[in-house]
C-alpha positions as CSV (number, residue, x, y, z in Angstrom):
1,X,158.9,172.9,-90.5
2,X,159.9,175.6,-88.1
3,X,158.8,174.4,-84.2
4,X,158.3,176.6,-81.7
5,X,158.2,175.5,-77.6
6,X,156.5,177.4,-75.0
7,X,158.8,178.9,-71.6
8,X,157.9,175.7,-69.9
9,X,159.6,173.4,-72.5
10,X,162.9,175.3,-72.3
11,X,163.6,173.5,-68.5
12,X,163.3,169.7,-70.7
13,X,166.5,171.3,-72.4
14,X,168.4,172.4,-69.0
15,X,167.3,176.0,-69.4
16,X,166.1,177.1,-66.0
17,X,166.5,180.7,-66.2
18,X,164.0,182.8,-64.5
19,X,161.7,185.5,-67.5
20,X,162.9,188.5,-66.3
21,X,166.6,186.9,-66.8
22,X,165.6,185.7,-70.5
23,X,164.3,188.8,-71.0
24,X,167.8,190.4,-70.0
25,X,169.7,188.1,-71.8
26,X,167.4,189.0,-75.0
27,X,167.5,192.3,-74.6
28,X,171.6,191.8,-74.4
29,X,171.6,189.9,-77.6
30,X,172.7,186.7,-75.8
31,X,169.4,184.6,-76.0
32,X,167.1,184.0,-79.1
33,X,164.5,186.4,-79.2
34,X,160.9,185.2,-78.4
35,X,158.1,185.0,-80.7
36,X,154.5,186.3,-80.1
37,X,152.3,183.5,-80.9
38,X,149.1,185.4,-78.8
39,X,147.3,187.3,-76.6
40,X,150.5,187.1,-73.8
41,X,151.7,183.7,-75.1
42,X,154.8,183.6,-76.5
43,X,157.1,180.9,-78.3
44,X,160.8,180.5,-79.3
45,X,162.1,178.7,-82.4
46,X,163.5,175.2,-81.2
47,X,166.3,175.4,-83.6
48,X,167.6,178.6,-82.0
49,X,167.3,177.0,-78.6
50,X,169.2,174.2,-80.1
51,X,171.6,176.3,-81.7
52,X,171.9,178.1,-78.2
53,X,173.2,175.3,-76.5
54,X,175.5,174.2,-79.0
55,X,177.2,177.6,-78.7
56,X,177.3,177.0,-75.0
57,X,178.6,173.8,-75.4
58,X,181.8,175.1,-77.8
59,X,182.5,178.0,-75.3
60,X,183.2,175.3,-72.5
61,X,185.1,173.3,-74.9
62,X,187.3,176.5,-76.3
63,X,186.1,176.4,-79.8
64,X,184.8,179.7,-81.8
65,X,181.0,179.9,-81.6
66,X,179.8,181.0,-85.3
67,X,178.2,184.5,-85.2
């Protein structure tokens, strides 16, 4: 089952970015896009958060991140 976590949850994974950087960062192509889940609220898919940090993690470590 896909899980999606509000802006809040993203600091309990070490994501502290401010939303207008997100929003950069999405608009750039180098954050998962958000999902709208309502009226103003929106969501993003865990495993792409998850997947997001692992890519982070193999940069520092000088491996290839899969496209």
């Amino acid at each position: 089952m896909t899980r999606l976590i509000p802006y809040d949850a993203l600091a309990s994974k070490c994501i502290n970015y401010s939303k207008p950087h997100l929003w950069r960062l999405e608009k750039a192509g180098k954050f998962p896009k958000r999902v709208a889940i309502g009226a103003g609220r929106y969501g993003y898919v865990e495993a792409e958060i998850d997947a997001y940090i692992e890519g982070k993690i193999a940069e520092r470590d000088g491996k290839r991140v899969p496209a």
